[in-house]
C-alpha positions in Angstrom: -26.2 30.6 81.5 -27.9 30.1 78.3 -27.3 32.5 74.9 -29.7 33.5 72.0 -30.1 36.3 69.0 -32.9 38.4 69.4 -34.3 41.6 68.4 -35.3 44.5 70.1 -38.0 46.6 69.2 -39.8 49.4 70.1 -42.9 48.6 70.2 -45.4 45.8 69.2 -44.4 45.7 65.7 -41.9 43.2 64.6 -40.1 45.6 62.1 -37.3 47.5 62.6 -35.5 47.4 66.1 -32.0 46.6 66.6 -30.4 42.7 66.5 -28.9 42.0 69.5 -27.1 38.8 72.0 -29.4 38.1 75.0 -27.9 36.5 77.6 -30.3 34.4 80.4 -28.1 33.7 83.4 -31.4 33.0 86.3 -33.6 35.7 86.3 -30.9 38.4 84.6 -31.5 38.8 80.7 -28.8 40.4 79.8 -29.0 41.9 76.2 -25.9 43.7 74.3 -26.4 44.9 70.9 -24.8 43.5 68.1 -22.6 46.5 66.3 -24.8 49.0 68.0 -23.3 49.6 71.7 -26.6 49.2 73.1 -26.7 47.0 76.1 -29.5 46.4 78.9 -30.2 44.2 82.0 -33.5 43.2 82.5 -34.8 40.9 85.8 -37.3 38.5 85.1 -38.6 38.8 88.8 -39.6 42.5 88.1 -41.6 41.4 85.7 -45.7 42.0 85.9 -47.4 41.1 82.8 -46.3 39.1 79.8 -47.1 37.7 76.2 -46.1 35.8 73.8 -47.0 35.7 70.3 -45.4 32.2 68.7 -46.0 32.5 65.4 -43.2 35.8 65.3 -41.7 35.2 68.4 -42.9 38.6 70.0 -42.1 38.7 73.8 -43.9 41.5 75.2 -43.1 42.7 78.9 -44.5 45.2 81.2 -42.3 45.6 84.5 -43.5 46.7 87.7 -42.2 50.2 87.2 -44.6 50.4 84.2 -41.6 50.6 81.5 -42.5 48.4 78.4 -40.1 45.7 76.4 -40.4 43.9 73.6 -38.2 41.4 72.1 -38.6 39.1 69.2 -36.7 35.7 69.7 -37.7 32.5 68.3 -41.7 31.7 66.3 -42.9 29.7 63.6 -43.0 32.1 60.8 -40.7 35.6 61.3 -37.9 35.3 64.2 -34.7 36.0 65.4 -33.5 32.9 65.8 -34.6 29.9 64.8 -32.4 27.5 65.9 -32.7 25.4 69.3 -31.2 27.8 71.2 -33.7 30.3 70.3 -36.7 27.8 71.4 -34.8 27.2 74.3 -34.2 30.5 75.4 -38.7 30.7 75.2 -39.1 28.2 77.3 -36.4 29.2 80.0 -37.8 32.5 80.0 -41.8 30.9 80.6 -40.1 28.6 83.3 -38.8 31.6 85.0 -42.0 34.0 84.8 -43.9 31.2 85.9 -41.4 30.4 88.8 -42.2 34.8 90.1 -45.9 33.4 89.0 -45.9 35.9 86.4 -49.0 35.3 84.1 -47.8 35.1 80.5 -50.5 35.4 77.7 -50.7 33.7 74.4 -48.1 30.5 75.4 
């Protein structure tokens, strides 16, 4: 189980959105907002496209039922979290897209 702050937004902007704890336990993301009461789980398996921008840390997923996500975790110049667990939760979230051989764009 591995723990990060991110920020979810709603769309492919990087401003505004909502801060937020996400929570990688396998393929679960669990994310519960910070102050807000917001909470959702996300399965890495139903993922079907992704991206990644790493200069802002922009995760951008489509799932199979076409619904749309982004979160903003760790990058080189804006991000949620820039310490070493915020890197670490990018690559943990690659490792497991590429395990469901999910095609990520822009890593």
């Amino acid at each position: 189980m591995h723990t990060s702050t991110v920020k979810v937004l709603r769309g492919p902007i990087t401003f505004g959105g909502w801060k937020a704890q996400l929570v990688l336990n396998g393929d679960l993301m669990t994310i519960q907002g910070t102050g807000t009461g917001r909470s959702m789980v996300v399965s890495l398996a139903e993922v079907k496209r992704a991206s990644f921008n790493s200069n802002n840390g922009l995760w951008a997923f489509r799932l199979r039922d076409g619904k749309r996500l982004w979160i903003q975790s760790s990058g080189a110049l804006l991000s949620a979290d820039r310490t070493a667990a915020g890197r670490e939760t990018n690559a943990l979230i690659n490792e497991r897209l590429a395990h469901h051989s999910v095609r990520v764009f822009g890593t």
